[in-house]
C-alpha positions as CSV (number, residue, x, y, z in Angstrom):
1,X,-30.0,23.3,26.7
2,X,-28.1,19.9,27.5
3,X,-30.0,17.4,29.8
4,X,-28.9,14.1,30.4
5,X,-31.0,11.2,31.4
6,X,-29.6,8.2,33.5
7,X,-31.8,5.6,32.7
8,X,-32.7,2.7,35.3
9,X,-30.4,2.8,38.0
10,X,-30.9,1.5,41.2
11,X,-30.7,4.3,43.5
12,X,-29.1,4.7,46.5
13,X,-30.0,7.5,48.6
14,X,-30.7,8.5,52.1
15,X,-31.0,4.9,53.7
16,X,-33.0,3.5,50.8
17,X,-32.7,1.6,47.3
18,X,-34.8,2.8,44.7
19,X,-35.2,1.7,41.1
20,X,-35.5,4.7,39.2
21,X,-33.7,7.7,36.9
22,X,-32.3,11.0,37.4
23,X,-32.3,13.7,34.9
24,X,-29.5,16.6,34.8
25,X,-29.6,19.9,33.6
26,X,-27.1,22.6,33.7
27,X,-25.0,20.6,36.2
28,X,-27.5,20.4,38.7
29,X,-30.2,17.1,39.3
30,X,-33.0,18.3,37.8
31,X,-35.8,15.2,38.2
32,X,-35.1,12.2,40.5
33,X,-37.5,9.8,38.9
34,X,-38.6,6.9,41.1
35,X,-42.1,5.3,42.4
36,X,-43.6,6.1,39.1
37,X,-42.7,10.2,38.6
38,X,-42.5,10.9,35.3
39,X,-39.9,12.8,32.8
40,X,-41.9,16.1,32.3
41,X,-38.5,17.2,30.5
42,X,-36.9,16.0,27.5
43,X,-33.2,14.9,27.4
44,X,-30.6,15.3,25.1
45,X,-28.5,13.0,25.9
46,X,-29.2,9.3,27.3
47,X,-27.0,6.6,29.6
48,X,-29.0,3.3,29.9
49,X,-28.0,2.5,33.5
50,X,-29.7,-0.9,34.2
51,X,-27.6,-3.5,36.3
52,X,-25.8,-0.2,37.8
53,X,-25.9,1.3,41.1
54,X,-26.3,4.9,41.2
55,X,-24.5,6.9,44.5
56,X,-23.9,10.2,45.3
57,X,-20.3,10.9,43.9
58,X,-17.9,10.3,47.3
59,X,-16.8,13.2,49.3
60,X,-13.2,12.4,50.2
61,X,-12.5,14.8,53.4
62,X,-9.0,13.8,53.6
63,X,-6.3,13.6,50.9
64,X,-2.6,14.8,50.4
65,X,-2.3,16.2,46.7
66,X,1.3,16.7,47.5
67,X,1.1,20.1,45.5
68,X,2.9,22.7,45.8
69,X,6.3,21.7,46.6
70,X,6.4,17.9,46.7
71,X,5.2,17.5,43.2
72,X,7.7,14.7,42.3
73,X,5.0,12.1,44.6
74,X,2.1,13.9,43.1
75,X,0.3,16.6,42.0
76,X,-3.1,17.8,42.3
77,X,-4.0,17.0,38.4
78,X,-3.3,13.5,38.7
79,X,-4.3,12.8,41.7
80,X,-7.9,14.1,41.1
81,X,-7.7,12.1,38.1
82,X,-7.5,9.1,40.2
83,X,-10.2,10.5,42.4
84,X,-12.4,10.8,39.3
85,X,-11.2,7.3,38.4
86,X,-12.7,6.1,42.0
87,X,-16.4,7.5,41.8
88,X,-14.6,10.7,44.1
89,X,-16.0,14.0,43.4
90,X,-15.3,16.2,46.4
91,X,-12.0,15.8,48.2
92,X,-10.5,18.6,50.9
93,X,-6.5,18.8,50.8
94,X,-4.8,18.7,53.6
95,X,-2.3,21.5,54.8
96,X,1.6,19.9,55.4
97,X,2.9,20.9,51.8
98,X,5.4,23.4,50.8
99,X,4.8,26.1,51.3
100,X,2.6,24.8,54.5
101,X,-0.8,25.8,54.3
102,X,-0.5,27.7,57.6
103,X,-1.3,31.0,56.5
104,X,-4.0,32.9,54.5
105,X,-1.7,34.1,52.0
106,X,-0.5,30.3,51.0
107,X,-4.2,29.3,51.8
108,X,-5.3,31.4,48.3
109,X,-2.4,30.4,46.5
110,X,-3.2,26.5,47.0
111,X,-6.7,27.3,46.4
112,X,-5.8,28.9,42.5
113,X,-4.0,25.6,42.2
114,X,-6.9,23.6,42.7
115,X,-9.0,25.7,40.6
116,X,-6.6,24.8,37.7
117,X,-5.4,21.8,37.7
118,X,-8.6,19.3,39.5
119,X,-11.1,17.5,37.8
120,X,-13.2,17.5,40.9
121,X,-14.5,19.2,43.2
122,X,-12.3,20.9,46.2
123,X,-11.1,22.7,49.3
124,X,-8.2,23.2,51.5
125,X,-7.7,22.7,55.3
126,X,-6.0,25.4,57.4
127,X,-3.0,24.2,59.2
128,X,-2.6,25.1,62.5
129,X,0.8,25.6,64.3
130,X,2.2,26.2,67.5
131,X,1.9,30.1,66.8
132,X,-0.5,30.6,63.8
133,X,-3.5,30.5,66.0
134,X,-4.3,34.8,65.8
135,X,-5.1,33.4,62.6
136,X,-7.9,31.3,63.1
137,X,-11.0,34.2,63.3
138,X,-10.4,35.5,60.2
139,X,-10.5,32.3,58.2
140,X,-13.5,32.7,55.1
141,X,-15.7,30.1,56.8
142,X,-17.3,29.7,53.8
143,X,-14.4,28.6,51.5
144,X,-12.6,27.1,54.6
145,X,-13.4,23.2,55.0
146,X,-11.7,23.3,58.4
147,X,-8.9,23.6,60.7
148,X,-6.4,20.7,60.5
149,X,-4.3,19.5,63.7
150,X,-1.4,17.6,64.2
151,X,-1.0,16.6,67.7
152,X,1.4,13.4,66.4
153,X,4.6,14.7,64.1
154,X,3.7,13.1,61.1
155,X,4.9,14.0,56.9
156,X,5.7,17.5,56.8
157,X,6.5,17.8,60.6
158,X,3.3,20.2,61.7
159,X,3.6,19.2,65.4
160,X,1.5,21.2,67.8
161,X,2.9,20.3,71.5
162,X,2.3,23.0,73.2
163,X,-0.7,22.7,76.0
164,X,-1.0,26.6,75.7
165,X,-1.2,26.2,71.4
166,X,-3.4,23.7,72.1
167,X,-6.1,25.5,74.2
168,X,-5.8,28.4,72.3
169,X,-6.3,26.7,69.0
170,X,-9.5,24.5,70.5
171,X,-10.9,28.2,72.0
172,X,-9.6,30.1,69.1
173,X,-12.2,28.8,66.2
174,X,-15.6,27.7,65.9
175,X,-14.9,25.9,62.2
176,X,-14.0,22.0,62.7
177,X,-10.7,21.1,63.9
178,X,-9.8,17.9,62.7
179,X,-7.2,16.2,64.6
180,X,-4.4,13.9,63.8
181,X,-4.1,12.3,67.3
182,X,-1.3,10.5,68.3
183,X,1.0,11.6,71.7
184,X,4.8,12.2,70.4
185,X,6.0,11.3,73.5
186,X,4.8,8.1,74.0
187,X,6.0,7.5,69.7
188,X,9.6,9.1,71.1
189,X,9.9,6.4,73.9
190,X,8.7,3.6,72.0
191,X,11.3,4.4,69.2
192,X,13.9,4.7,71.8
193,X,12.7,1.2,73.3
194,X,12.7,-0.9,70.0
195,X,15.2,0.8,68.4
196,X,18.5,-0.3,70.7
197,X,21.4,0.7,68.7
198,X,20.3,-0.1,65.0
199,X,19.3,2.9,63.2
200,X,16.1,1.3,61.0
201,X,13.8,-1.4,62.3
202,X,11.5,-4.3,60.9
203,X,8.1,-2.5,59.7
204,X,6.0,-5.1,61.5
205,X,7.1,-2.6,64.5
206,X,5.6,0.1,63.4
207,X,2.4,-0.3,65.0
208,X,4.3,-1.1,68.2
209,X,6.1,2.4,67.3
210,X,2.6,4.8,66.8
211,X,1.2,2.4,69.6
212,X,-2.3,1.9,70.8
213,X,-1.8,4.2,73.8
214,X,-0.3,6.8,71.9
215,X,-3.2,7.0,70.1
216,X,-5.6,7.0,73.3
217,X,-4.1,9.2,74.7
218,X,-3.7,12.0,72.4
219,X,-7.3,11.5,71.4
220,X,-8.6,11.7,74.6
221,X,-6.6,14.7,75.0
222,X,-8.5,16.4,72.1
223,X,-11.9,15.3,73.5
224,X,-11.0,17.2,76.4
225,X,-10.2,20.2,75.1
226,X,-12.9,20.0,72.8
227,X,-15.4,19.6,76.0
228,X,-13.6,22.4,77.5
229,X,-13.5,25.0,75.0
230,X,-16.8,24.1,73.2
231,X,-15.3,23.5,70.2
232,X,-16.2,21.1,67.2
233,X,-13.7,18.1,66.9
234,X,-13.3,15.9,64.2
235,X,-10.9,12.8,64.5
236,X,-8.9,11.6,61.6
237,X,-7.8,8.8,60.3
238,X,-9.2,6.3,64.0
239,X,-7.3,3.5,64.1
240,X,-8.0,1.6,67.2
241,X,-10.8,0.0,69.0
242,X,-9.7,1.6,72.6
243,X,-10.2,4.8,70.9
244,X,-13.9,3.7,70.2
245,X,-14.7,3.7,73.7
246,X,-14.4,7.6,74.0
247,X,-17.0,8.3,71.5
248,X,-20.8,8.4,71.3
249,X,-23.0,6.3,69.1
250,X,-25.4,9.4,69.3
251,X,-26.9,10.1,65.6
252,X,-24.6,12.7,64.0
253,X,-26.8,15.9,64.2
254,X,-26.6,15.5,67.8
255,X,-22.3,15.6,68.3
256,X,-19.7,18.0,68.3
257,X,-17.4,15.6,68.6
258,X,-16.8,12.4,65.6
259,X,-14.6,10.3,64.1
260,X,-13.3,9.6,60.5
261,X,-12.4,5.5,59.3
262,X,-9.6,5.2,57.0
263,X,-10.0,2.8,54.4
264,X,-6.4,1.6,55.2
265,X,-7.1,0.6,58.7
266,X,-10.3,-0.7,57.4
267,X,-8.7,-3.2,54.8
268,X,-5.3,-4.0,56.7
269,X,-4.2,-5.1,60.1
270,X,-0.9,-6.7,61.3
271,X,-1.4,-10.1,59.5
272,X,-0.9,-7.8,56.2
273,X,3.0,-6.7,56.7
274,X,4.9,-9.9,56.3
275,X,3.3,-9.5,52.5
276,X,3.0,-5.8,51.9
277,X,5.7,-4.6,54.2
278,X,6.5,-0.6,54.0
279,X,3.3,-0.2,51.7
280,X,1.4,-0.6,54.5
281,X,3.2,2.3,56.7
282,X,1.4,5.2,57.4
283,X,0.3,7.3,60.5
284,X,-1.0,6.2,62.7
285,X,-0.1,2.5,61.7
286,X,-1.8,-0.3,60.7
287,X,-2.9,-2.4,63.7
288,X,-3.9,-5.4,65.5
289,X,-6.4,-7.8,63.4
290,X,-8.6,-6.7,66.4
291,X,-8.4,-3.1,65.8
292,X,-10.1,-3.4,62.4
293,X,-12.9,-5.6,63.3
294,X,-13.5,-2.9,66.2
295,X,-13.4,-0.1,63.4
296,X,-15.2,-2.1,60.5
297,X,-18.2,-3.1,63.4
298,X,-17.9,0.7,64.7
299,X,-19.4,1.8,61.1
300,X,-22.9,0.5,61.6
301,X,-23.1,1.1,65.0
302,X,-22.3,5.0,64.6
303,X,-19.1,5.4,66.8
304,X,-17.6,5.9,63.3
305,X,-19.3,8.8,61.6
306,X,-17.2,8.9,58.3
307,X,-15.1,7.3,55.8
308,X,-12.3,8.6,53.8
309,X,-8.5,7.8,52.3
310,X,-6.1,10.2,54.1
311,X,-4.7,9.6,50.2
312,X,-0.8,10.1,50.7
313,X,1.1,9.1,47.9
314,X,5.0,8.5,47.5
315,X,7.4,7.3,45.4
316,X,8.3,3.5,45.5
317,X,12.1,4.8,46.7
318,X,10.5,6.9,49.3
319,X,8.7,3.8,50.8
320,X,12.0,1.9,51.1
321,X,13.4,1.0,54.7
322,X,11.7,-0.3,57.6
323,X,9.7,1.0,60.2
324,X,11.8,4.1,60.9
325,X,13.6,5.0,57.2
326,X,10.6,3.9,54.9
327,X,8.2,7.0,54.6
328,X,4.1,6.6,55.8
329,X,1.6,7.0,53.8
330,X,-0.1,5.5,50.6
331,X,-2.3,6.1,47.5
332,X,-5.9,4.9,48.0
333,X,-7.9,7.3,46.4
334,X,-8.4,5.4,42.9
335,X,-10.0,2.4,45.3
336,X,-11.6,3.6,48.3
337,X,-14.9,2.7,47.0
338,X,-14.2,-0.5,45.7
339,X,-12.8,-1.5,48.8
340,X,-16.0,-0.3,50.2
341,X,-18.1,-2.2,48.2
342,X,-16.2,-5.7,48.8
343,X,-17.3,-4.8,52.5
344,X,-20.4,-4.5,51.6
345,X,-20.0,-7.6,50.3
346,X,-18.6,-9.3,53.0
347,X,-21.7,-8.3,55.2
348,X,-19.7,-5.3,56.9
349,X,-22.3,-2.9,56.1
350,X,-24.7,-2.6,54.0
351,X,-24.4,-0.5,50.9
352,X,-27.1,2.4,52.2
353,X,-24.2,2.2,55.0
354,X,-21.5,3.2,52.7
355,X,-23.9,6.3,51.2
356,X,-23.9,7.3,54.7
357,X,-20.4,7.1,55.3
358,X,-18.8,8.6,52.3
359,X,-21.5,11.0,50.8
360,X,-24.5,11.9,53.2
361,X,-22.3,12.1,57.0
362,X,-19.3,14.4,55.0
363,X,-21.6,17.1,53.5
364,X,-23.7,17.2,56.7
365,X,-20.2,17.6,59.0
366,X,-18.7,19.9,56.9
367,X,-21.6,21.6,56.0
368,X,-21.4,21.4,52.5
369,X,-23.7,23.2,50.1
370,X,-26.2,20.9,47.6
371,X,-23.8,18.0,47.5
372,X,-23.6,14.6,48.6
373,X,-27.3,13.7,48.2
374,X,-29.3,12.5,45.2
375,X,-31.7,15.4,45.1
376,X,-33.6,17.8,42.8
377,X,-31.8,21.1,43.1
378,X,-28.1,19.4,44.3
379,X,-25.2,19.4,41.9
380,X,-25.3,16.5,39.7
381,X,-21.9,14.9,41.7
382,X,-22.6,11.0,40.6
383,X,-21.3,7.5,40.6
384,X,-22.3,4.8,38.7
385,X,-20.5,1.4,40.0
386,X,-21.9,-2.0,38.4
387,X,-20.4,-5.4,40.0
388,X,-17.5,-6.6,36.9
389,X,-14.8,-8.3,38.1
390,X,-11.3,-6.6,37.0
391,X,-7.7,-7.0,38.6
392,X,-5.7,-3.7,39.7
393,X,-2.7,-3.4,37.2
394,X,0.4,-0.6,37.1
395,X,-1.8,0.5,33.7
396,X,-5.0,1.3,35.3
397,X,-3.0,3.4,38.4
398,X,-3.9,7.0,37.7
399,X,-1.8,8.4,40.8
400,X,1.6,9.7,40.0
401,X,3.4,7.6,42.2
402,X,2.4,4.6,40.2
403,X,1.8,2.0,42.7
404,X,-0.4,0.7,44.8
405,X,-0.6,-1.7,48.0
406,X,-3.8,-3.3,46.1
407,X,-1.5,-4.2,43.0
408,X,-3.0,-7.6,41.8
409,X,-6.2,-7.5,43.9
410,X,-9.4,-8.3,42.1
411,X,-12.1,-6.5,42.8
412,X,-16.0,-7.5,42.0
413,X,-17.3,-3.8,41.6
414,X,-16.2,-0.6,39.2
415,X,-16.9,2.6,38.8
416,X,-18.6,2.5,35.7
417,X,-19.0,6.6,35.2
418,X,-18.5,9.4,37.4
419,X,-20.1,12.5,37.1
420,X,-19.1,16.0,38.3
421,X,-21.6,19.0,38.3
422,X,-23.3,17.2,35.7
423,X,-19.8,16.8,33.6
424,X,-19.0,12.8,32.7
425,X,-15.4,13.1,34.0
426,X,-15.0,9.5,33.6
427,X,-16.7,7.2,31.3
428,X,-15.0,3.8,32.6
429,X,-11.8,4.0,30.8
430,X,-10.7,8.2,30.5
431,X,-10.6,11.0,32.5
432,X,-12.1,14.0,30.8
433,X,-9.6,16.8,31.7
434,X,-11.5,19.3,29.8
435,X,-12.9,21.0,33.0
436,X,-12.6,21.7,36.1
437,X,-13.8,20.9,39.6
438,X,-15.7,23.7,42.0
439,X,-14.8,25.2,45.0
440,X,-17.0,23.7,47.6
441,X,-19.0,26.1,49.3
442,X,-19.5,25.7,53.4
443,X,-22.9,26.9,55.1
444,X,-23.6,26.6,58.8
């Protein structure tokens, strides 16, 4: 029997640091060893962890693996390989590729992907559409991570405008609907009005584009619905501080209703587009300097229950154009906790914070079984980060679109090994490919 002891770590775990070890058998955390416990099992293998920090491995509940049918930006092999690569164990694909993941049949197909080709663990949204909604009761709850909404037309043009979709969607499910919330049209008069009679725009107008109001508004739309039906509501990808003031700071057992941060509206704002131009675009944009203070201050004081990536990768040619031609979206899987950490270090949050954010507040929301904690009888999904500075590089970009808006950053922390039900799937330099991830498993 293989048991691997990880030696002297400072643990980070439910709201507290602990020096200590954790010993894993079979894939699963067998002894958490801190205040003094001691190893009543022996190990076959050991990892000498001292000067690391060891977190749960990150549950990224938003990512676009691109695959099937859009394959030339990505694919679901390398893109978990950059997840692995980024202390990400968990990640839950969303639903706008081709086919669409908008009905059960292309539900199961994308799911046999994911069981052979990622690294890490996984699941697959639902995609709801202005018609699909019969659909909804007979989803496997279990396998399901939720029920993705577009009420903003974003990549892959999933659009649900209909009031009557709407409250049939919101009163058709009791799984989470997470919502991508932005009113179309409020983004069609705003084109209209900054457009004039060129047919591409300077990026910078973007955010003036996928506005503050249209934001607002389409999330306080949701909330409403969600109130009225009863449902569970789950905002994506938050990008303004207006936004903030329709949420509750309630402690997250206690909502039906929360919000996700994206790390790119956590790292950017406006000041970053006359350097990073189109690499910056995505939906909804990147905003005012303000906007990002709102969101970075929202994540302590629990407006902001989680933290992911909404991971989009294209190709460099794809991103080309301005603020109507250039495509949105960008690869930020690889980083996410890096950039998480240099807010840590910046006096953002504190790293038991982070945990919180990015392990603990996912499993709990989705309801995810024996992950996202360090504790006896969890899978053994682990990240060990140690503070080393390094510089990002085209050669250490593991995403097959093979850029990055972070090129030539220097970080102060890396992932130093990354675990996987118990597997090293990355030792600091290489991806193990040899096996696979596990379908995540939803209780209620």
């Amino acid at each position: 029997m293989r048991r691997t002891l990880i030696h002297n770590a400072i643990i980070v775990n439910n709201g507290r640091q602990t020096q200590g070890s954790v010993l894993i058998e079979d894939g699963v955390i067998a002894q958490v060893l801190t205040n003094g416990k001691p190893l009543t099992l022996p190990y076959t293998e050991f990892i000498d962890a001292t000067g690391c920090y060891l977190l749960p491995g990150v549950i990224d509940e938003h990512v676009h693996f691109r695959d099937p049918g859009l394959t030339h930006k990505a694919d679901i092999r390398t893109e978990s390989m950059a997840a692995a690569a980024g202390g990400v164990t968990s990640i839950m694909d969303m639903p706008n590729t081709l086919p669409q993941t908008t009905t059960t049949e292309a539900w199961e197909q994308k799911m046999q992907l994911m069981a052979e080709k990622s690294v890490v663990n996984y699941s697959c949204f639902f995609g709801a559409t202005n018609s699909n909604y019969k659909e909804l009761p007979h989803l496997d709850r279990h396998r399901t991570c939720g029920v993705k909404l577009f009420m903003g037309s974003s990549t892959g043009n999933m659009l649900v405008d209909r009031l009557e979709s709407l409250e049939r969607i919101f009163g058709g499910t009791d799984q989470l609907i997470v919502a991508h919330c932005e009113d179309q049209h409020i983004i069609s008069q705003n084109t209209q009005k900054y457009r004039g009679e060129s047919t591409d725009i300077p990026v910078w107008k973007h955010r003036l584009i996928r506005s503050s109001e249209a934001c607002y508004q389409s999330s306080k739309l949701a909330i409403k619905l969600a109130k009225k039906t009863g449902a569970r509501l789950h905002i994506a990808h938050l990008s303004t501080a207006r936004e903030l003031s329709l949420l509750s700071d309630e402690p997250l057992f206690k909502k039906k209703i929360t919000a996700e941060a994206c790390v790119a509206h956590l790292m950017f704002s406006d000041q970053d587009y006359p350097s990073l131009g189109t690499l910056i675009k995505c939906n909804p944009s990147v905003k005012r300097l303000h906007d990002r203070e709102s969101l970075r201050a929202a994540l302590t004081s629990g407006k902001i229950d989680t933290i992911a990536t909404d991971h989009a990768p294209h190709t460099l040619e794809e991103k080309q154009g301005g603020a109507l031609k250039a495509t949105s979206g960008m690869p930020m899987i690889q980083f996410s906790l890096p950039c998480m950490l240099q807010l840590v270090d910046e006096g953002v949050m504190p790293i038991e914070t982070l945990v919180e954010k990015m392990c603990h507040a996912p499993a709990r929301l989705f309801g995810i079984d024996h992950r996202g904690y360090i504790e006896e009888g969890c899978w053994a999904d682990l990240v060990l980060v140690r503070p080393r500075p390094w510089v990002v590089t085209p050669e250490v970009i593991l995403s097959k679109c093979g850029w990055s808006p972070l090129m030539g950053h220097q970080f102060r922390w890396r992932v130093d090994k990354t675990f996987c039900n118990g597997h090293l799937v990355y030792d600091g330099k290489t991806v193990d490919e040899s096996r696979k991830g596990k379908a995540l498993w939803f209780n209620f």
